[in-house]
N, C-alpha and C positions, 0 to 999 in steps of 0.2 A: 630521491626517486628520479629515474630520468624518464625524459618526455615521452618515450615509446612506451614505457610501465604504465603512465599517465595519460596517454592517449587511449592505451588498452582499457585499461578502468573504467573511462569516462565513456568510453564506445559502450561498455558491458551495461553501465547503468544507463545506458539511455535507451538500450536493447531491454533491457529490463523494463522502464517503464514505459517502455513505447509496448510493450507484448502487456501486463498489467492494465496498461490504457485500454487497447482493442478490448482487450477481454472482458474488461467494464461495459462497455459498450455492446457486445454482442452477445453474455452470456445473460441469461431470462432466471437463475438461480440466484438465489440471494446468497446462499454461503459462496459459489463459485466469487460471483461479487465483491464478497468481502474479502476471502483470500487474494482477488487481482491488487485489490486498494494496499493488502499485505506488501504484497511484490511492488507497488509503486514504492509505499517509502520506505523499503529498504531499497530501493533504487536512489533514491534521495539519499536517502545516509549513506550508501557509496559512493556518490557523487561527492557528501559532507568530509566524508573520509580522507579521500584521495585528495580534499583542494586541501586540507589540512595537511594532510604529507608533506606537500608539494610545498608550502611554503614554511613548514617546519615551523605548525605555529597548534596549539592543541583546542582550539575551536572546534574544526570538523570532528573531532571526537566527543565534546563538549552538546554541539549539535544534533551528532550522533545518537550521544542518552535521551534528550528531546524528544528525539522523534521514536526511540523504542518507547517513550514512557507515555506519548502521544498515542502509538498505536496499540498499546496496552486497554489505555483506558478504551477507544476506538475498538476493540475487541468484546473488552467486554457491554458496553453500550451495544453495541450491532445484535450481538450472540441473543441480549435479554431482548433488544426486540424482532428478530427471527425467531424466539421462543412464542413470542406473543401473537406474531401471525401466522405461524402456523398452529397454533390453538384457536385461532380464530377462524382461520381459511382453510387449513388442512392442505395447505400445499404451499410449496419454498418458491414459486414461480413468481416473480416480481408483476409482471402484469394483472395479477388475480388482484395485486394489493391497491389497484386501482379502487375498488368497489368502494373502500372506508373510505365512510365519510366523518370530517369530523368537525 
């Protein structure tokens, strides 16, 4: 892979989770939320990716399944509990979920 392939890549994933980040931070939705956290690691695992390329070693792919199987379970944890407050609060707005107490 040459350095320009590699520089490209490493730009996209960091564009990716640099926009994934903000969006954590500025969206008030819990699914929005959890989809930005989506976009971060697989920004990570493009990052995993390319360093793997790059020194032709199979790690960052190795890394890679990691972090899809990290964000699998990460899915489905988040999804049961966004089922749960919104059966409780009636609304996906993160600051409502202030209220519980526990």
């Amino acid at each position: 892979m040459s350095t320009a392939y590699m520089e490209a890549a490493l730009l996209l994933a960091g564009i990716l989770f640099m926009l994934g980040l903000i969006s954590v931070l500025i969206r008030r939705n819990i699914i929005f939320m959890l989809i930005s956290v989506e976009i971060m690691l697989n920004a990570a695992g493009l990052a995993f990716i390319v360093a793997g390329t790059r020194w032709v070693q199979p790690d960052g792919q190795i890394m890679f399944i990691f972090i899809l199987t990290m964000a699998a379970a990460e899915v489905s944890v988040g999804l049961a509990l966004i089922l749960q407050i919104y059966h409780q609060l009636k609304t996906l707005n993160s600051d409502a979920a202030n209220v519980m107490k526990g």
